[in-house]
C-alpha positions as CSV (number, residue, x, y, z in Angstrom):
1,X,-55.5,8.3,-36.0
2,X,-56.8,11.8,-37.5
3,X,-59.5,13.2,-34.9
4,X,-61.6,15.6,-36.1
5,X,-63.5,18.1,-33.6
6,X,-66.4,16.1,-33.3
7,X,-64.5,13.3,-32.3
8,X,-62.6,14.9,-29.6
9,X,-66.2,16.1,-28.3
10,X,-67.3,12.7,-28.0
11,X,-64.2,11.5,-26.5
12,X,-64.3,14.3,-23.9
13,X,-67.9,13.4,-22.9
14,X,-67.5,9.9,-22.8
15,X,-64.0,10.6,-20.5
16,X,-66.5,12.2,-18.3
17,X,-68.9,9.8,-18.7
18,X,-69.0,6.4,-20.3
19,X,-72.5,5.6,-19.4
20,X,-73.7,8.2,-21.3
21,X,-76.2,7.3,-24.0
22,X,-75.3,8.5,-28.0
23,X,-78.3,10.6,-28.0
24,X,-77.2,12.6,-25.4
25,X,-74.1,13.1,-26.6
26,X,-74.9,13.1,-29.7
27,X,-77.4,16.5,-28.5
28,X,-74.1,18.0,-26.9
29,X,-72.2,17.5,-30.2
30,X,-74.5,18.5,-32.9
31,X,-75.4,15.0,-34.0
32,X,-78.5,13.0,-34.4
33,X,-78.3,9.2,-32.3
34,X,-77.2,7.2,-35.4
35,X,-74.0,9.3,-36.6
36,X,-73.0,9.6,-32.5
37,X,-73.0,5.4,-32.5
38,X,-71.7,5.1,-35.9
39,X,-68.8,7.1,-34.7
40,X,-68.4,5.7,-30.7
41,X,-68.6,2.5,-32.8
42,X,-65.6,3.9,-35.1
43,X,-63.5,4.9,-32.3
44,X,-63.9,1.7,-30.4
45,X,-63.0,-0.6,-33.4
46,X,-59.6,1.5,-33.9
47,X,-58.5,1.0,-30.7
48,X,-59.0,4.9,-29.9
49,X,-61.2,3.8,-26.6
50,X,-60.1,0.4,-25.6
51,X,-62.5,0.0,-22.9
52,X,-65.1,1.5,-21.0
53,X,-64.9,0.7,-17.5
54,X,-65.8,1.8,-14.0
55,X,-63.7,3.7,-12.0
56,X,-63.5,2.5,-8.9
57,X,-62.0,4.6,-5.5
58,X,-59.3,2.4,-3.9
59,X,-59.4,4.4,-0.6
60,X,-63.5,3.6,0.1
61,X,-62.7,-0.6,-0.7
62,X,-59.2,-0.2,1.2
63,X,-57.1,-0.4,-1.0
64,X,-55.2,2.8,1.1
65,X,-51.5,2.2,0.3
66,X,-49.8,2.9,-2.4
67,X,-46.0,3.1,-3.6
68,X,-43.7,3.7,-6.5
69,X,-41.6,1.1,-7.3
70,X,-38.3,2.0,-9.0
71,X,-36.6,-1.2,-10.8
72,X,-33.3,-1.9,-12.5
73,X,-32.9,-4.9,-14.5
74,X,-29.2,-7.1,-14.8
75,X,-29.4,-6.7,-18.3
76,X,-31.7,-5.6,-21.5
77,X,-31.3,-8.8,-23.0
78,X,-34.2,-9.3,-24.6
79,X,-34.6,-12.4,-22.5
80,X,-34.6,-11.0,-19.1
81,X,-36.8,-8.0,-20.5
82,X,-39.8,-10.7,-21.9
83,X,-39.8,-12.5,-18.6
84,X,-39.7,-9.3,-16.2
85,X,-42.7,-7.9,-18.2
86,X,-44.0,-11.3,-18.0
87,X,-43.7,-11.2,-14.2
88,X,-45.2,-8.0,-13.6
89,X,-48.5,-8.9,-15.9
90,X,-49.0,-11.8,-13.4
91,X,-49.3,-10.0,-10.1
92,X,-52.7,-7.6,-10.3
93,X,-51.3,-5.6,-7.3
94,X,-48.9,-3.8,-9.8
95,X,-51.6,-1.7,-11.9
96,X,-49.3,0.5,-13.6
97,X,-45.5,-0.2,-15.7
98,X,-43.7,2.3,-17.8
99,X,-40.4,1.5,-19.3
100,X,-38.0,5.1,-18.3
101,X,-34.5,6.1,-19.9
102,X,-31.7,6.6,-17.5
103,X,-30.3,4.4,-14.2
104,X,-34.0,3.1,-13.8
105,X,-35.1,0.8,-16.2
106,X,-38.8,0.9,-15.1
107,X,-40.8,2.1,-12.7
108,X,-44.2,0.2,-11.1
109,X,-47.5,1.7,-9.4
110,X,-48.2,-0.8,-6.9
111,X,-51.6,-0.7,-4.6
112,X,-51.9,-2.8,-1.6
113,X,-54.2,-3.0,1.3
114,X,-51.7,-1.6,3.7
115,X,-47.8,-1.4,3.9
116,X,-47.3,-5.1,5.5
117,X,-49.2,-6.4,2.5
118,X,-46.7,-4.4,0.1
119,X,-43.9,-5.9,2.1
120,X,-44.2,-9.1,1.7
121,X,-45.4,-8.3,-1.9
122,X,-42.0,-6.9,-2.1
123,X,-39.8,-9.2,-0.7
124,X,-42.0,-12.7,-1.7
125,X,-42.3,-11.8,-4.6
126,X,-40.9,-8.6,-6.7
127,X,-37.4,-8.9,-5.0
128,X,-37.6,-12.8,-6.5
129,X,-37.8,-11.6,-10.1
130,X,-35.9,-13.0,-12.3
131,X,-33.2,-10.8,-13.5
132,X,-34.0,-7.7,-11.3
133,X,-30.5,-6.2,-9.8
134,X,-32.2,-3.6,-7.7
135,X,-35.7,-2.6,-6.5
136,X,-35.8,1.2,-4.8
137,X,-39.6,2.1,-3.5
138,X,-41.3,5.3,-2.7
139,X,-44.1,5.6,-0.5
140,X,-47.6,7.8,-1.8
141,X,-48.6,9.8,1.4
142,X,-51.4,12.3,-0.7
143,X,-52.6,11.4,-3.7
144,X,-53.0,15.3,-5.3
145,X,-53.9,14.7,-8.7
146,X,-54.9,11.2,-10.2
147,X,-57.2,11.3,-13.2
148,X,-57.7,8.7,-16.4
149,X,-58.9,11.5,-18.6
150,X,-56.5,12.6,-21.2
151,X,-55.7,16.4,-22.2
152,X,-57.7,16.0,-25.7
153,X,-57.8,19.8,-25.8
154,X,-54.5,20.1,-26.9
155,X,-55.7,18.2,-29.9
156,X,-58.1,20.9,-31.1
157,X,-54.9,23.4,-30.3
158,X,-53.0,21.4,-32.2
159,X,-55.0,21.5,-35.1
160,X,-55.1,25.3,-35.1
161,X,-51.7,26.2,-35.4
Protein backbone atom coordinates (compact mmCIF):
# COMPACT_ATOMS: atom_id res chain seq x y z
CA UNK A 1 0.00 0.00 0.00
CA UNK A 2 1.39 3.58 -1.18
CA UNK A 3 1.28 5.99 2.03
CA UNK A 4 1.43 9.28 1.50
CA UNK A 5 2.61 11.80 4.36
CA UNK A 6 -0.63 12.53 5.57
CA UNK A 7 -1.28 9.03 6.04
CA UNK A 8 1.74 8.19 7.96
CA UNK A 9 0.58 11.32 10.31
CA UNK A 10 -2.45 9.75 10.95
CA UNK A 11 -1.04 6.40 11.53
CA UNK A 12 1.52 7.89 14.00
CA UNK A 13 -1.24 9.60 15.98
CA UNK A 14 -3.53 6.93 16.12
CA UNK A 15 -0.27 4.47 17.22
CA UNK A 16 -0.15 6.89 20.00
CA UNK A 17 -3.56 7.05 20.48
CA UNK A 18 -6.49 5.08 19.01
CA UNK A 19 -9.12 6.88 20.97
CA UNK A 20 -8.39 9.90 19.52
CA UNK A 21 -11.21 11.60 17.64
CA UNK A 22 -10.69 12.56 13.53
CA UNK A 23 -11.09 16.10 14.40
CA UNK A 24 -8.33 16.18 16.53
CA UNK A 25 -6.24 14.48 14.37
CA UNK A 26 -7.45 15.67 11.68
CA UNK A 27 -6.26 19.55 13.44
CA UNK A 28 -2.73 17.90 13.93
CA UNK A 29 -2.53 16.89 10.27
CA UNK A 30 -3.97 19.78 8.34
CA UNK A 31 -7.36 18.20 7.69
CA UNK A 32 -10.91 19.16 8.26
CA UNK A 33 -13.06 15.97 10.37
CA UNK A 34 -14.56 14.58 7.10
CA UNK A 35 -11.22 13.92 4.97
CA UNK A 36 -9.44 12.54 8.54
CA UNK A 37 -12.52 9.79 8.69
CA UNK A 38 -12.69 9.29 5.05
CA UNK A 39 -9.11 8.38 5.21
CA UNK A 40 -8.94 6.33 8.96
CA UNK A 41 -11.95 4.70 7.14
CA UNK A 42 -9.52 4.01 3.98
CA UNK A 43 -6.73 2.64 5.99
CA UNK A 44 -9.02 0.37 8.03
CA UNK A 45 -10.80 -1.18 4.98
CA UNK A 46 -7.21 -2.09 3.43
CA UNK A 47 -6.03 -3.86 6.14
CA UNK A 48 -3.36 -0.99 6.95
CA UNK A 49 -4.86 -0.91 10.75
CA UNK A 50 -6.41 -4.20 11.50
CA UNK A 51 -7.58 -3.29 14.81
CA UNK A 52 -7.70 -0.78 17.37
CA UNK A 53 -7.39 -2.23 20.62
CA UNK A 54 -6.41 -1.51 24.27
CA UNK A 55 -3.18 -2.20 25.46
CA UNK A 56 -3.29 -3.73 28.33
CA UNK A 57 0.07 -4.07 31.12
CA UNK A 58 0.47 -7.78 31.84
CA UNK A 59 2.63 -6.98 34.99
CA UNK A 60 -0.42 -4.79 36.90
CA UNK A 61 -3.17 -8.01 36.11
CA UNK A 62 -0.18 -10.67 36.75
CA UNK A 63 0.49 -11.82 34.09
CA UNK A 64 4.55 -11.42 35.42
CA UNK A 65 6.28 -14.31 33.51
CA UNK A 66 7.29 -14.41 30.38
CA UNK A 67 9.60 -16.81 28.10
CA UNK A 68 10.85 -17.45 24.67
CA UNK A 69 10.10 -20.51 23.32
CA UNK A 70 12.44 -21.89 20.67
CA UNK A 71 10.77 -24.87 18.60
CA UNK A 72 11.96 -27.33 15.99
CA UNK A 73 9.62 -29.22 14.03
CA UNK A 74 10.28 -33.33 12.72
CA UNK A 75 9.62 -32.14 9.39
CA UNK A 76 8.29 -29.15 6.98
CA UNK A 77 5.87 -31.29 5.54
CA UNK A 78 3.23 -29.24 4.93
CA UNK A 79 1.13 -31.53 7.10
CA UNK A 80 2.99 -31.22 10.31
CA UNK A 81 3.50 -27.36 9.62
CA UNK A 82 -0.75 -26.83 9.19
CA UNK A 83 -1.31 -28.63 12.45
CA UNK A 84 1.61 -27.07 14.60
CA UNK A 85 0.26 -23.62 13.61
CA UNK A 86 -3.01 -25.03 14.20
CA UNK A 87 -1.88 -25.90 17.74
CA UNK A 88 -0.33 -22.83 18.65
CA UNK A 89 -3.63 -20.67 17.54
CA UNK A 90 -5.51 -22.79 20.14
CA UNK A 91 -3.65 -21.98 23.33
CA UNK A 92 -4.04 -17.91 24.08
CA UNK A 93 -1.05 -18.16 26.43
CA UNK A 94 1.26 -18.18 23.28
CA UNK A 95 0.65 -14.38 22.07
CA UNK A 96 3.29 -14.22 19.64
CA UNK A 97 4.68 -16.90 16.54
CA UNK A 98 7.27 -16.03 13.96
CA UNK A 99 8.41 -18.69 11.53
CA UNK A 100 12.82 -18.09 11.64
CA UNK A 101 15.42 -19.55 9.02
CA UNK A 102 18.11 -21.67 10.43
CA UNK A 103 18.20 -24.86 13.18
CA UNK A 104 14.95 -23.14 14.79
CA UNK A 105 11.99 -23.49 12.93
CA UNK A 106 9.96 -21.01 15.08
CA UNK A 107 10.13 -19.24 17.94
CA UNK A 108 6.90 -18.50 20.54
CA UNK A 109 6.26 -15.50 23.14
CA UNK A 110 4.52 -17.20 25.76
CA UNK A 111 2.99 -15.20 29.01
CA UNK A 112 1.94 -16.96 31.96
CA UNK A 113 0.99 -16.07 35.44
CA UNK A 114 4.15 -17.44 36.97
CA UNK A 115 6.81 -20.05 35.93
CA UNK A 116 4.76 -23.25 37.39
CA UNK A 117 1.94 -22.16 35.16
CA UNK A 118 4.44 -22.14 32.13
CA UNK A 119 5.64 -25.48 33.22
CA UNK A 120 2.94 -27.35 33.04
CA UNK A 121 1.92 -25.23 29.89
CA UNK A 122 5.15 -26.67 28.65
CA UNK A 123 5.15 -30.09 29.39
CA UNK A 124 0.95 -30.65 29.19
CA UNK A 125 0.75 -29.21 26.50
CA UNK A 126 3.55 -27.66 24.04
CA UNK A 127 5.94 -30.69 24.51
CA UNK A 128 2.60 -32.88 23.28
CA UNK A 129 2.55 -31.22 19.94
CA UNK A 130 2.23 -33.01 17.30
CA UNK A 131 5.30 -33.21 15.23
CA UNK A 132 7.50 -31.02 17.48
CA UNK A 133 11.23 -32.72 17.81
CA UNK A 134 12.50 -30.24 20.26
CA UNK A 135 11.32 -27.35 22.43
CA UNK A 136 14.39 -25.03 23.91
CA UNK A 137 12.91 -21.98 26.29
CA UNK A 138 14.36 -18.80 27.52
CA UNK A 139 13.36 -17.05 30.38
CA UNK A 140 12.43 -12.78 30.14
CA UNK A 141 13.97 -11.41 33.43
CA UNK A 142 13.56 -7.33 32.24
CA UNK A 143 11.42 -6.45 29.71
CA UNK A 144 13.71 -3.20 28.27
CA UNK A 145 11.88 -2.30 25.27
CA UNK A 146 8.32 -3.66 24.24
CA UNK A 147 6.32 -1.37 22.09
CA UNK A 148 3.38 -2.11 19.24
CA UNK A 149 4.13 1.14 17.50
CA UNK A 150 5.83 0.69 14.21
CA UNK A 151 8.97 2.88 12.91
CA UNK A 152 6.57 4.72 10.24
CA UNK A 153 9.28 7.40 9.98
CA UNK A 154 11.34 5.43 7.99
CA UNK A 155 8.57 5.63 5.52
CA UNK A 156 8.71 9.42 5.03
CA UNK A 157 12.82 8.66 4.77
CA UNK A 158 12.10 6.36 2.37
CA UNK A 159 10.18 8.43 0.27
CA UNK A 160 12.94 11.14 0.16
CA UNK A 161 15.65 9.34 -1.21
Amino acid sequence: MKLDSTDIEILQALQTDATSQSADIGSRVGLSQSPTWRRISNLETSGAIRARVAIVDRQVIGLDFMAFVFVRLTDQTQATVERFRDDVQAIPEIVQCHVLMGDIDYILVVITRDIEHFRRLLRGKLSGFAGVRGLDSRVVLEEVKNTTALPLGCLSDAAND
